[in-house]
N, C-alpha and C positions, 0 to 999 in steps of 0.2 A: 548331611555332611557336617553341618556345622555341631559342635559342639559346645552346650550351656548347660553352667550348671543351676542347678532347682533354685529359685529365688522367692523370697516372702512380697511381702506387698512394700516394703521399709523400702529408702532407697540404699539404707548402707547396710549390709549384712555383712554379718560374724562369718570368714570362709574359715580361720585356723587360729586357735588361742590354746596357747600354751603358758605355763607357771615363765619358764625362760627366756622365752620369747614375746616381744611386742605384737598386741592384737594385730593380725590383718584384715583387713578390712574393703568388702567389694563393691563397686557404685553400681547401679543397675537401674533399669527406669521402672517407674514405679506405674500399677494399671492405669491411671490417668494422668499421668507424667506430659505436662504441656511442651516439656522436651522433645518427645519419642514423636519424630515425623508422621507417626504414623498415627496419632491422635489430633494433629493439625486440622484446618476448615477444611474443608470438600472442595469450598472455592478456591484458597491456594494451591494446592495439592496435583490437580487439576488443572490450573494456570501454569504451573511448572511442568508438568506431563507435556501439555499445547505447547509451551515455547520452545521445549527441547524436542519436541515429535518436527516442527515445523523447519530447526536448526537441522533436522538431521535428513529432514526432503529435503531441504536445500544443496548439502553437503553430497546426498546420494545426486540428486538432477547434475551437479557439477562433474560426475563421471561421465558423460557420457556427452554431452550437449557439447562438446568440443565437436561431434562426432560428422554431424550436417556442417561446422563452416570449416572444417578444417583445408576445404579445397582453396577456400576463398583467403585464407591464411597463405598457403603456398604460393596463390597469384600475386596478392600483395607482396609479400619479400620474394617475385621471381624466383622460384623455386617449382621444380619438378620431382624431387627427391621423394618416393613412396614410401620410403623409411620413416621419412618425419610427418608425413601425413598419418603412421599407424603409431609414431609415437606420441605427437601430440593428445594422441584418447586413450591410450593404453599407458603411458608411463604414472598417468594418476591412478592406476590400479597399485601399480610396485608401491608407491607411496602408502598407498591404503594397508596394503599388507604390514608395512612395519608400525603403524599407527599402535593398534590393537596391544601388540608388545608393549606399549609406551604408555598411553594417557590407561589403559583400564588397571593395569597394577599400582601407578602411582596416585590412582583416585583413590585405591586401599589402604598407601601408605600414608596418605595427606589430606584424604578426605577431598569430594566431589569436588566443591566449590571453586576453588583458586586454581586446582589443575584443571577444572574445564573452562576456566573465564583465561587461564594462559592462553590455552590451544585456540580458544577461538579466538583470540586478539592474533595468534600466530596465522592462523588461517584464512583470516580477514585481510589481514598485510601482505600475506602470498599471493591472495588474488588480484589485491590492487598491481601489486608486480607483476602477473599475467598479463591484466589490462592495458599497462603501461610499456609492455614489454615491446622492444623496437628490432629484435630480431627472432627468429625460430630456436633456436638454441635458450635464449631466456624463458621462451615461452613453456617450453619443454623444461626447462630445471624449475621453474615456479609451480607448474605443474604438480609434477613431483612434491615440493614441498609443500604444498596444499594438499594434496591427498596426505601426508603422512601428518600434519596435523590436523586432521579429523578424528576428534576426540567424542564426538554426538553418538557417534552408532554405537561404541563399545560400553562408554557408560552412561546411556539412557534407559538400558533397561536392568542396572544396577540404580538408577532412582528410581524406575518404578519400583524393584523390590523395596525399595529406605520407607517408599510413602503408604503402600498399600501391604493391607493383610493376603494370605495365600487368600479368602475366597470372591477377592477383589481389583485380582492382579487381570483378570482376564480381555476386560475392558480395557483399561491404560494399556495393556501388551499391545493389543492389537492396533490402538493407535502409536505407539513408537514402530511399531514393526513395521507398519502398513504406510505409515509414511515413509519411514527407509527406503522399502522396496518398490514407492510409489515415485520416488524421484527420479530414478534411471529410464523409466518408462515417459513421462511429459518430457525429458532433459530433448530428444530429438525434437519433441514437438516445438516448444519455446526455442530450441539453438534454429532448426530450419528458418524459419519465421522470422526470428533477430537476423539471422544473417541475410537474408533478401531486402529486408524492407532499413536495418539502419545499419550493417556494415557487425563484421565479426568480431571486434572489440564488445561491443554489446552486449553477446554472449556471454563475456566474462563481466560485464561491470552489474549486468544487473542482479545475478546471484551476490556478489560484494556489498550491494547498495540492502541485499535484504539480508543478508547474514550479519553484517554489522549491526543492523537494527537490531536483529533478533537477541546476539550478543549486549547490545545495550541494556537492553528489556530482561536479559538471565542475571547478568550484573547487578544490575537493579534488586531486583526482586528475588533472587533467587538464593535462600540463606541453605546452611551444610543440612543435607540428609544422613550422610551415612552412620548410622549409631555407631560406629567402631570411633571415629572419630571425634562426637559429640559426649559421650560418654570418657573419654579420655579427658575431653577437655572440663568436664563436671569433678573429675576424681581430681585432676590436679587443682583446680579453683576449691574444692571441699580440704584438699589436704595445704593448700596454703594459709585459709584461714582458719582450721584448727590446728595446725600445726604437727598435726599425723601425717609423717613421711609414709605412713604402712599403708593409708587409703591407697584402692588400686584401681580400676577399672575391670570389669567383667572378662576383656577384650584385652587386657596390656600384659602381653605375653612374648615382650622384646628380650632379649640377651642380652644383658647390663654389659658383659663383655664385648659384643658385636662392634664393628665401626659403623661408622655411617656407610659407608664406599660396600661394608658388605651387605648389608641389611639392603643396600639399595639393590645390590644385584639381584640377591634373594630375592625380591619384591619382580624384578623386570623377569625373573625366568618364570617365575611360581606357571604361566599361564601352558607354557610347554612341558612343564612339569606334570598339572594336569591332564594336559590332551594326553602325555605319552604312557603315564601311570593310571588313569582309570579307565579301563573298556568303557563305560556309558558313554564315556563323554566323546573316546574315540569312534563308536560304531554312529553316533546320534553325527557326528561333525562330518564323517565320512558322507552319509547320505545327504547330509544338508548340501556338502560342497557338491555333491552329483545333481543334485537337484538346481542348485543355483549356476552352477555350466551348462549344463544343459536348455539352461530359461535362457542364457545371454546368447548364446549358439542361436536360440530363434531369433531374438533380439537384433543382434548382428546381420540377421538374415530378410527381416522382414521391410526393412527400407529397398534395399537392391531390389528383392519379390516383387515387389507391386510396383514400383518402378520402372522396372523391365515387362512382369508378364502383364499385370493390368495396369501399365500408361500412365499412373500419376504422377503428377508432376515433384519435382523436390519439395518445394512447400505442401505439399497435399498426402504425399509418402508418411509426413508426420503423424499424421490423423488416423492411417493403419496401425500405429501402439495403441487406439483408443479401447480396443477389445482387451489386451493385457490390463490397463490403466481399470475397466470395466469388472476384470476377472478379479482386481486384486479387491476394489474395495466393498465388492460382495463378499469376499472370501472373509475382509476384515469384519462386518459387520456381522457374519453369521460366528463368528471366534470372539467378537466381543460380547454375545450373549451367553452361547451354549458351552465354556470353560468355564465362567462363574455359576453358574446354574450348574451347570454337572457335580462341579465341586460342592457346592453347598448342599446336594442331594445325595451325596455320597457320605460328607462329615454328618450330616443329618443323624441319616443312617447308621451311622458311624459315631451315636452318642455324642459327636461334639469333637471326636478327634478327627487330626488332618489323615487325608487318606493320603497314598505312599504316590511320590512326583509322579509315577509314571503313566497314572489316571489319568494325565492331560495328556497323551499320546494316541488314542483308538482314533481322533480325525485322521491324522495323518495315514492313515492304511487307507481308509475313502480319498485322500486327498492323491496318493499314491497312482491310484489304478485311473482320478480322474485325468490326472498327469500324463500318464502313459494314453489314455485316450486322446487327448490332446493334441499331442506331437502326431499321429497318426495319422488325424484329421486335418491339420493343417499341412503335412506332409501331400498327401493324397491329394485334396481337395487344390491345390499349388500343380500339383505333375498333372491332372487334369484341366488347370484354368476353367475351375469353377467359379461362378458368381462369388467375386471377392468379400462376401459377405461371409459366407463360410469359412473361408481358412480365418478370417476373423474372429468367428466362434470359438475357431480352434482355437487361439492365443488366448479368449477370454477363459476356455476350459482351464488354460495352462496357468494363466495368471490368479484364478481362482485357489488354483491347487497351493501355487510357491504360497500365498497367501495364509493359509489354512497351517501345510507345513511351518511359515517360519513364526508363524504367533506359540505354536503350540510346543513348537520345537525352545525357541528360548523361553517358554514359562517355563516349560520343562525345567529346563537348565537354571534357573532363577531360582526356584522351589527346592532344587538339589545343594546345593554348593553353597546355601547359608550367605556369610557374609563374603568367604571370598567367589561369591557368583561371577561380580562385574570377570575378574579373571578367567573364569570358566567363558563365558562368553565370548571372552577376546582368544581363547584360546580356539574357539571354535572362527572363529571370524580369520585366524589367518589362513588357512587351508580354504577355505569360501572364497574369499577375494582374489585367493592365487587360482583356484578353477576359476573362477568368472574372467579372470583375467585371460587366462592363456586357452582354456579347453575351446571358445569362440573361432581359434584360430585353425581350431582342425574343420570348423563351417564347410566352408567351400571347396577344401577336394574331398569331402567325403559326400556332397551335393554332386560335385563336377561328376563323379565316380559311380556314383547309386542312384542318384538322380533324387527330386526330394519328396517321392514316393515312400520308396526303401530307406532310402535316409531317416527320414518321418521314422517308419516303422523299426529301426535299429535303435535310434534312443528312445523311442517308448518303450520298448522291450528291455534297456538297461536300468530305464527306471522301474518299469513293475517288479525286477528281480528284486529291489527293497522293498515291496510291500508287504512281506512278513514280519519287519525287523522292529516296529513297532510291539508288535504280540511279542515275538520272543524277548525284548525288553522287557515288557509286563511276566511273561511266561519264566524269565529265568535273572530277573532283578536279583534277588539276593545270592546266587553264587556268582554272578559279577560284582555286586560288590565286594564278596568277599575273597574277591581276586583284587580289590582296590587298594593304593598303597593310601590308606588315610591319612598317615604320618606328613604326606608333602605338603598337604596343605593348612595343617595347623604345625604354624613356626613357633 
């Protein structure tokens, strides 16, 4: 998607020279350019991937870890209201949704650094206002403003593309991913636990006490990735001290005309723009969001489950996500080998060129069908009260699979959409957030109804219905693209 043009090894090339006309002139990073993030130490690099992977478990675990004390909330401010007990865990979802719109386009128009050390100074201050908070209604609006500044998820894996080449991206993915999606799964374990043994404030202070570190530690050490940005700022310091107003950046492709106020709108829609103008992005965001409602549907399901049919206790219910927590970071360690390795076995092959994004997608059809066996097994194995070790398998199948799908799914999308990736991403992240949010709630009268045999067996059956859509991806990439409106996303 992205558009560049051919450039020499120089940093400043000739783009247009005419008798009339003043040279213009284009900045570009040059092959060992100590600029280009992506020539940086292995050890920084890598320190930055770890901080922001760690920022964004923490950020995911805060969705749901309201979820165990929320009863113990309602006793304290005497309260009985069932409303504010499903709002207090779910209204950080709505937040999460508008995030995405927010911090991933403005990292494109201003580059990583200052918009993500904002958000997380804003999201750090929301939580302690949780913490602090001395009635339910605060709790619930602080809520809220915490999730919608969570800026970690949308662009972490716009740093990993700033830092890593395509056949290197595969490892970092899977650890920004794999943390993401690792935090909703512990957030029960740590919230039960906090809330028995020191009281439900705790819940929220000590994600606070470790996100602020973490934000310290990004602040710190953590300088600008994004060549769009870096590169901007080399052409204007090159054209101040020669004095060539015509020097340009690769990448500065602003409307002299434009205000700020519209440029900035431009910049907050581009990500809807996207989802709604290119089929890949829409068919690849469709299935992700089905895949991720349907994992919180268990999710939502698996405390009550064992609770009820096998007897653990509230603190001990916890210990049941241990099989998802299991699924995922298998799922992550076999996507941090077999993407860089496939890839480089492919450009091999392939003389040295990149082969086309949609190579990172044949797990996901395996990950597909483990998926749909999954829900089945743990459906099943629950309506029979079987040895609670098994329907555990079943969530490890399930957690392996989201695993597997969502590394390969956002390289995917990282590898496609160039520099405005981060936006691709977020565009796919708000449709995800709102299934995870809401589809959980069809849970229980579709269990009450079917019972969660059939139940089991009706969402593994919605999911295998997408285990083709990976192939027809690969099988019919280029007249989807060229159903693509490329225009939207080069301004």
């Amino acid at each position: 998607m992205e558009s560049e043009p051919k450039t020499e090894r120089g940093e400043v090339i000739p783009l247009d020279s005419t008798i009339d006309q003043p040279t213009t002139t284009v900045v570009d990073f040059t092959t060992d350019d100590p600029s280009n993030p992506q020539n940086w130490s292995k050890t920084y690099k890598w320190s930055i991937v770890v901080l922001t992977a760690c920022l964004s478990t923490v950020v995911q675990l805060c969705t749901i870890i309201a979820a165990p004390v929320s009863p113990s909330i309602l006793t304290h401010f005497h309260s009985d209201n069932s409303l504010y007990r499903t709002l207090i865990v779910s209204i950080w979802e709505l937040g999460e949704i508008i995030a995405p719109l927010i911090w991933g386009p403005l990292s494109e128009q201003y580059g990583r650094r200052w918009v993500l050390h904002i958000a997380n100074f804003l999201f750090v201050a929301f939580l302690v206002g949780t913490s602090l908070s001395t009635n339910i209604q605060m709790i619930i609006a602080f809520r809220f403003l915490s999730g919608a500044a969570t800026a970690a998820s949308p662009i972490g894996p716009g740093i990993v593309k700033d830092l890593f080449a395509e056949e290197q991206r595969g490892r970092a993915m899977s650890i920004m991913s794999l943390t993401g999606a690792l935090g909703p799964m512990i957030g029960p374990i740590i919230g039960s636990y906090l809330g028995q043994r020191a009281g439900w404030r705790w819940a929220f202070w000590l994600p606070t006490i470790v996100s602020g570190a973490l934000s310290l530690l990004l602040f710190a050490f953590y300088s600008e990735t994004y060549k769009v940005t870096i590169l901007k700022r080399k052409a204007k310091e090159l054209a101040e001290s020669t004095g060539n107003s015509q020097i340009r950046s690769k990448y500065e492709i602003e409307n002299e005309n434009e205000t700020t106020s519209q440029r900035l709108f431009r910049t907050v829609i581009r990500p809807l723009r996207l989802l709604f103008r290119f089929p890949l992005l829409s068919l690849i965001t469709l299935y992700i969001s089905v895949v991720y409602g349907f994992t919180y549907l268990v999710m939502t399901t698996i405390a009550p489950v064992f609770q009820n049919s096998y007897g653990f206790s509230e603190g001990a219910s916890g210990l049941s996500f241990l099989g998802l927590c299991l699924g995922l970071v298998f799922g992550g360690l076999l996507c941090s080998w077999v993407l860089d390795h496939y890839i480089s076995i492919i450009k091999n092959r392939n003389g040295g060129q990149s082969p086309a994004p949609e190579q990172r997608l044949p797990p996901v059809f395996l990950a597909c069908i483990l998926m749909c066996g999954g829900h089945i097994l743990f459906g099943w194995t629950v309506h029979y009260h079987i040895q609670f070790v098994v329907p555990i398998i079943g969530t490890g199948m399930i957690g392996f699979a989201l695993a597997v799908t969502t590394i390969s799914v956002q390289t995917y999308i990282i590898d496609s959409f160039g520099i405005y990736a981060t936006s691709a991403i977020s565009a796919m992240l708000v449709p995800r957030n709102a299934t995870a949010a809401f589809l959980p709630l069809v849970g229980p009268p579709m269990f009450a109804s079917l019972g969660y045999g059939w139940g089991g067996t009706l969402v593994g059956l919605l999911v295998l219905m997408f285990a083709p859509m990976p192939l027809l991806l690969m099988r019919f990439r280029k007249r989807l693209q060229a159903n693509s409106s490329h225009d939207t996303i080069m301004d």
